[in-house]
MIMARPA-256148 format. One record per residue (C-alpha): x, y, z; residue in three letters. Coordinates in steps of 0.1 Angstrom, whole numbers, plus 2048, in hexadecimal, padded with zeros to 3 digits. Example, Ala and Ser with C-alpha at 12.3 -4.5 7.8 and 13.67 -1.06 7.14 Angstrom:
<rs>
87B7D384Eala8897F5847ser
</rs>
This chain:
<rs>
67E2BE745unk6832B576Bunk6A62BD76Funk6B42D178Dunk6CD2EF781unk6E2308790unk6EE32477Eunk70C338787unk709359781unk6E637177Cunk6F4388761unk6E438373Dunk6EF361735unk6E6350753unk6C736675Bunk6BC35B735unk6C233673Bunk6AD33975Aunk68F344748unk694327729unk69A30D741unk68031475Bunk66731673Cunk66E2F1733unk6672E975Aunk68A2E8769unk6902ED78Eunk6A430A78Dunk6B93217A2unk6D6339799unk6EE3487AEunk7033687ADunk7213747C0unk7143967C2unk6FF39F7DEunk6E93B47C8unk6E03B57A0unk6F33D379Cunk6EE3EE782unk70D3E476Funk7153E874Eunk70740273Aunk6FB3FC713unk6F23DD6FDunk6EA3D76DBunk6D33BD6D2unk6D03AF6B2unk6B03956A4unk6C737A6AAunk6C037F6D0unk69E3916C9unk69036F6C0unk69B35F6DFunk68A37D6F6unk6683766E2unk66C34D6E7unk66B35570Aunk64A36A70Cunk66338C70Funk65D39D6F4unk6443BC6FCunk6583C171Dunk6753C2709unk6643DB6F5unk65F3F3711unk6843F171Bunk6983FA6FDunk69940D6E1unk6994056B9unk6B94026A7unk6B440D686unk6D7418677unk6FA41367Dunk71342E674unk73742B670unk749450672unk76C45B66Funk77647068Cunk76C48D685unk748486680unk74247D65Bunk73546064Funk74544563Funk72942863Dunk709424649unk6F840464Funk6D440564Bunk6BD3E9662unk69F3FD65Eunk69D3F9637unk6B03DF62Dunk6A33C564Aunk6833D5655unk6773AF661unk6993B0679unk6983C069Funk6B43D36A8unk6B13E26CAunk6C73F66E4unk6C33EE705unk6D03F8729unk6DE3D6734unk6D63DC75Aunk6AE3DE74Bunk6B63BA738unk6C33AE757unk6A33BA76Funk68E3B0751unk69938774Funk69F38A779unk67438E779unk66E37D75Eunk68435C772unk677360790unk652360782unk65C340774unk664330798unk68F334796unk69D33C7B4unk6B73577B3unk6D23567D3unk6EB3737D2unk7093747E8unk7143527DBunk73C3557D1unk73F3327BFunk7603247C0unk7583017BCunk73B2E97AAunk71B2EC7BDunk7152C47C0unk6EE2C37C5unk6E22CC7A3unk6E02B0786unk6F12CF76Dunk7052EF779unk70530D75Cunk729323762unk715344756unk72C35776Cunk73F36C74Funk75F373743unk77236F767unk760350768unk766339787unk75631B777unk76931B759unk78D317768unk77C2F7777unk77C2E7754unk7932F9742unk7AF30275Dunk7C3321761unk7C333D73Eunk7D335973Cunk7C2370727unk7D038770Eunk7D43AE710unk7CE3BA6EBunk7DA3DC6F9unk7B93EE6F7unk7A63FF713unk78240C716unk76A424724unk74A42072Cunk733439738unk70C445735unk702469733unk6DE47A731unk6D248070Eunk6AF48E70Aunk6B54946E2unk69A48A6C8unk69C4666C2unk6B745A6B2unk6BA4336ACunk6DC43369Cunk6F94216AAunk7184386A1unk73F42C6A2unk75644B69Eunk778437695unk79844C696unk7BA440697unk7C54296B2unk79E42E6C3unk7784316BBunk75D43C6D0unk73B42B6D0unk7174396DAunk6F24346D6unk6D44406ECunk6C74286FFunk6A042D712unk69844272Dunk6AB462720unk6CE450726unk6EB44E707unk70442E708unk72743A703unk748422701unk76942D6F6unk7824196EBunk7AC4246EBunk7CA40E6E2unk7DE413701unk80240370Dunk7F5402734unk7D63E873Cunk7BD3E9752unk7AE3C9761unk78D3BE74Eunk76A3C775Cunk7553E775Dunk7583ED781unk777401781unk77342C780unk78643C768unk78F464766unk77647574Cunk78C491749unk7A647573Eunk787465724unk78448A718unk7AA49170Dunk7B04706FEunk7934786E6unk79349E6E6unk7994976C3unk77B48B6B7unk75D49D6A7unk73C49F69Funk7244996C0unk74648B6D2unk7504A56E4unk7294AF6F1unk72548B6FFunk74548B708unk7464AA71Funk72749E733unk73547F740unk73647F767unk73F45E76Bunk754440757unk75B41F75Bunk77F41174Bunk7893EF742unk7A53DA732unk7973C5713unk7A73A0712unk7A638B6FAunk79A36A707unk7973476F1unk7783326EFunk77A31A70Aunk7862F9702unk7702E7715unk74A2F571Bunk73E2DC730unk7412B7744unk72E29E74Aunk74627E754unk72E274771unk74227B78Aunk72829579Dunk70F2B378Aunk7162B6763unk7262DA75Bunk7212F2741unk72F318737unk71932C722unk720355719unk743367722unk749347735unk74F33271Aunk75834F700unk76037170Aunk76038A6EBunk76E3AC6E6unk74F3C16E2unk7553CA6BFunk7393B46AFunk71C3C16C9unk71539D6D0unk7203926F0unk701393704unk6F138A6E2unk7063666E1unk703361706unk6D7363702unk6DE34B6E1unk6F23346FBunk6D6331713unk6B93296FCunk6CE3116E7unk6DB30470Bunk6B62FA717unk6A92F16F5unk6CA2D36F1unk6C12CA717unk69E2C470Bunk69D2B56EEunk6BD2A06F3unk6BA278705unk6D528071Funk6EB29A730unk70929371Funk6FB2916FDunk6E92B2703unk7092C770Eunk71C2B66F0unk6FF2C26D8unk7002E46E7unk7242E86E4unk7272DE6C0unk70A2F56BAunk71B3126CAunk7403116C8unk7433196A0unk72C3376A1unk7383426C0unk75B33E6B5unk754351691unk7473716A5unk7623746BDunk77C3746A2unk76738C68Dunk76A3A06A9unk7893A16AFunk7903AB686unk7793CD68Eunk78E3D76AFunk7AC3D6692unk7923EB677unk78440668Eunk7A9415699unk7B9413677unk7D342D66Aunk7E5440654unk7DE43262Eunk7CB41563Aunk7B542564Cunk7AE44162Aunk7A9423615unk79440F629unk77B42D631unk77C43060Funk77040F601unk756414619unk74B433610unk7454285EDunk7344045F6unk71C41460Cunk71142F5F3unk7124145D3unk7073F55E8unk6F840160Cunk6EB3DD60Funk7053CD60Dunk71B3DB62Eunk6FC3C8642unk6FC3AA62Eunk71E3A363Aunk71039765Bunk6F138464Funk701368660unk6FE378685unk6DA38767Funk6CB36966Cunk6D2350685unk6B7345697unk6BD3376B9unk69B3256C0unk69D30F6A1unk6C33056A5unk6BD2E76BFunk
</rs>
């Protein structure tokens, strides 16, 4: 591949595309408006979806030494008890399911770009097309500036929920179980990540908003009462948070167009929260936007022309992508259900995980079973 390429943006999307297009001998350089790669964000889950992407590109035991194994997930009412369980460890043992500090992702893909010649430039605030590459990639997230530049002006959608997101210490025995405490109108999620540290994000339907990113503090004493009636671990993770990040969650639609190639200067291309920002109920945003990249390179390789290539990779991408956002947006509604709703849908899950535990996971087959280096 001898094409030149600038990618907008060096978070996970765009840092993965560097490495899949360098790899196939692209010129590449990618440039971020921050000044630094800063330790933002705070947990990820990664499911084998993904996991085969990181091993395609060589990443795998590095990967390894950053994150931890998820082997269960737990669904608990408020007060602690369990209502379904989800077992990855037994009933897909082939699968990798791992928990990761996305800051570590991020330094882990910067290296692993940079060792494959891509040039990294940070201070750059894009505004406009760079014009001296043959194909721009708009990696640059959900407040995207390449998108409006196809799509125009969208005004996203408050759905009336806002989050916490912190990380406390936890030297505990390991535990590799993601947990989601659902209560009424909120749920609180956690899971230990490595390096002694535990992921916590807690979600509350709200009537104020609060613009989207994680950037913005928020009062833990305020994260503390709106949850002070939760059990189980809760309250001990709770009462060691020192600091907490709080953010708005939009709901965004798929873009309508992902990319342009009319000849009229570089061809143009959104991959990750660019071209479909999710509500992170599904645990597969950074998971779709590391599918994007490797599908992304493997169409621009295999494909006869530019155009042809970005119409491949959108056709590829926008049903699946599309699917998970609005299964997403159906568990934001499940997690914070009341009243009788809420007792008989704990219910029915009580009894299918105890008289079909395998069946809870099977329900997803169609996120984990996808693999992303065979789809091009």
């Amino acid at each position: 591949m001898t094409l030149s390429v600038t990618i907008v943006g060096a978070g996970v999307a765009g840092l993965t595309a560097a490495c899949a297009l360098a790899h196939r001998g692209a010129q590449v350089r990618v440039l971020e408006r921050a000044g630094a790669l800063r330790e933002v964000g705070a947990g990820l889950q990664i499911s084998p979806n993904a996991a085969r992407v990181i091993e395609a590109l060589g990443l795998w035991s590095r990967f390894e030494a950053i994150s931890l194994p998820s082997e269960r997930v737990e669904l608990r009412d408020m007060g602690g008890g369990l209502v379904a369980g989800l077992d990855l460890a037994r009933f897909r043992p082939n699968d990798r399911f791992r928990l990761v500090h996305r800051a570590r992702l991020v330094e882990m893909l910067e290296t692993s770009a940079r060792e494959a010649g891509v040039k990294i430039e940070l201070g750059h605030d894009i505004r406009e097309i760079p014009e001296d590459s043959d194909l721009v990639v708009g990696a640059d997230g959900v407040k995207s500036r390449i998108r409006p530049l196809l799509n125009g002006f969208e005004a996203p959608f408050f759905t009336g929920q806002t989050a916490w997101r912190t990380l406390i210490r936890d030297e505990s025995p390991s535990d590799h179980a993601a947990q989601i405490f659902m209560g009424p109108g909120r749920h609180v999620v956690s899971y230990r990540l490595a390096g002694g540290m535990r992921n916590i994000v807690a979600v509350m339907e709200r009537p104020d908003w609060h613009d989207e990113g994680w950037s913005h503090p928020g009062d833990p004493n305020e994260l503390r009462s709106n949850f002070s009636r939760f059990g189980g671990p809760v309250p001990d993770w709770l009462s060691r948070v020192e600091e907490v990040g709080l953010w708005g969650l939009f709901r965004h639609p798929v873009a309508e167009h992902w990319y342009r190639a009319d000849g009229t200067g570089p061809a143009v291309v959104l991959i990750g929260d660019a071209a479909h920002p999710t509500l992170p109920f599904m645990a597969q945003g950074a998971v779709m936007a590391i599918e994007d990249a490797w599908v992304l390179a493997a169409c621009l390789e295999s494909q006869p022309d530019l155009t042809t290539a970005l119409a491949h990779f959108e056709n590829l991408r926008r049903p699946r992508c599309r699917r998970i956002v609005q299964a997403a947006n159906g568990n934001a509604r499940n997690y914070h259900l009341r009243g009788p709703a809420r007792a008989v849908a704990h219910g029915g899950l009580r009894v299918l995980s105890r008289l079909a535990p395998g069946h809870l996971i099977e329900r997803f087959a169609w996120i984990y079973d996808y693999d992303p280096t065979t789809a091009a």
